[in-house]
C-alpha positions in Angstrom: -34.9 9.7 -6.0 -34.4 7.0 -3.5 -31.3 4.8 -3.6 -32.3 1.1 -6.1 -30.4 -1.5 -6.5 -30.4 -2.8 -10.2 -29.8 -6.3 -11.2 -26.1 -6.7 -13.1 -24.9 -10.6 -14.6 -21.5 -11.2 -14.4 -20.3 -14.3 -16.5 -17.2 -16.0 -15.1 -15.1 -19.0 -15.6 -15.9 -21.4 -12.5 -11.5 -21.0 -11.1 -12.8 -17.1 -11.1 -15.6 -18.2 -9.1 -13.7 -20.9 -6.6 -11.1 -18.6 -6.2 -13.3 -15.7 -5.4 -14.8 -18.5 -2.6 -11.7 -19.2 -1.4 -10.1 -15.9 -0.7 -13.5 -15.0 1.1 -13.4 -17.6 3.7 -13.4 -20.8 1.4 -17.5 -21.8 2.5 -19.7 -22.9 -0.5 -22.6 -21.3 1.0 -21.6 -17.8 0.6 -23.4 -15.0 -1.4 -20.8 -13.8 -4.5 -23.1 -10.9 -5.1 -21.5 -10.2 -1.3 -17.8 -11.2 -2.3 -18.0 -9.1 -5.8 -19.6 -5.8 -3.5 -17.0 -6.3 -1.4 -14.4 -6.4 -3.7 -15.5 -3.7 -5.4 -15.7 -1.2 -2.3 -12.7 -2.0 -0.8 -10.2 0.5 -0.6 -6.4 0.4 -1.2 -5.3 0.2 2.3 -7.2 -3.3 2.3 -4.5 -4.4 -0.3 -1.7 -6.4 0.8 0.9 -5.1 -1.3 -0.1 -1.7 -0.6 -0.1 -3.0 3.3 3.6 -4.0 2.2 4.8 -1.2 0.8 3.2 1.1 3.2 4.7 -0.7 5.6 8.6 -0.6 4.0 7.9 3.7 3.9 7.3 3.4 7.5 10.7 1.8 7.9 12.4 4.4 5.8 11.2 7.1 6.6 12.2 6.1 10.5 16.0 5.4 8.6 15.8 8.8 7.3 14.4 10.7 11.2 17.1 9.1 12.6 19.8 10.1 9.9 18.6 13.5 10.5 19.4 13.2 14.4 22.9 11.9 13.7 23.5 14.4 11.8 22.1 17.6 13.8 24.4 16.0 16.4 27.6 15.8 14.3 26.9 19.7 12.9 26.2 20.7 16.3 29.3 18.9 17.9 31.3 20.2 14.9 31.5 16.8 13.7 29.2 17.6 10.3 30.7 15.4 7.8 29.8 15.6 4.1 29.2 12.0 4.0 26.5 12.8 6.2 24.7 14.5 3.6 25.3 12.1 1.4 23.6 9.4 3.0 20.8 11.4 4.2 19.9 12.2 -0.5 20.5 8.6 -0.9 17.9 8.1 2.2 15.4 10.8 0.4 15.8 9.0 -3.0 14.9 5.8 -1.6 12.0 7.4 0.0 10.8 8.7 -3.1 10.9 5.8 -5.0 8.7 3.9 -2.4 5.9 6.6 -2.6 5.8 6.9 -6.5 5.3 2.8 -6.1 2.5 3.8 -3.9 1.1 6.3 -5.7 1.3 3.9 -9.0 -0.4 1.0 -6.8 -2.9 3.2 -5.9 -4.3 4.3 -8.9 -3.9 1.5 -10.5 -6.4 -0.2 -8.0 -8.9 2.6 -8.7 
């Protein structure tokens, strides 16, 4: 069967339809069939909160390398200190917490 397109009507209040205009690049002569498409196939990435969050895991996961380096250097010094530890769960909590928001962002957007 060969790939059709079919005709779909979308009703929408005309602030729908300016904003949709705008956030595409604000010109009046643009196709919404285009905008709607392109809405529609974008994927999460293309989200700026998920850009945002995405970009706070990078952060702590970055915290949480280097919190392992101090303290493989403390233990191996003999300098391990429990508060090490302590601050590397509290690390791996945070952590956590960002990718559940993720993952709740994500398929919410699905």
């Amino acid at each position: 069967m060969a790939n059709k397109n079919i005709k779909v009507s979308v009703r929408m209040c005309p602030d729908l339809r300016d904003k949709l205009i705008k956030e595409s690049g604000g010109e009046e002569k643009v196709n919404l069939s285009e905008i709607i498409r392109d809405r529609l196939e974008r994927r999460p990435a293309d989200h700026k909160e998920i850009r945002e969050l995405l970009y706070s895991l990078k952060i702590e996961i970055s915290r949480i390398g280097t919190n392992i380096n101090q303290i493989t250097k403390s233990h191996n010094s003999g300098l391990y200190r429990s508060e090490d530890k302590q601050e590397l769960e509290k690390a791996m909590l945070q952590l956590n917490i960002l990718l559940r928001d993720i993952e709740q962002i994500l398929y919410r957007e699905i």
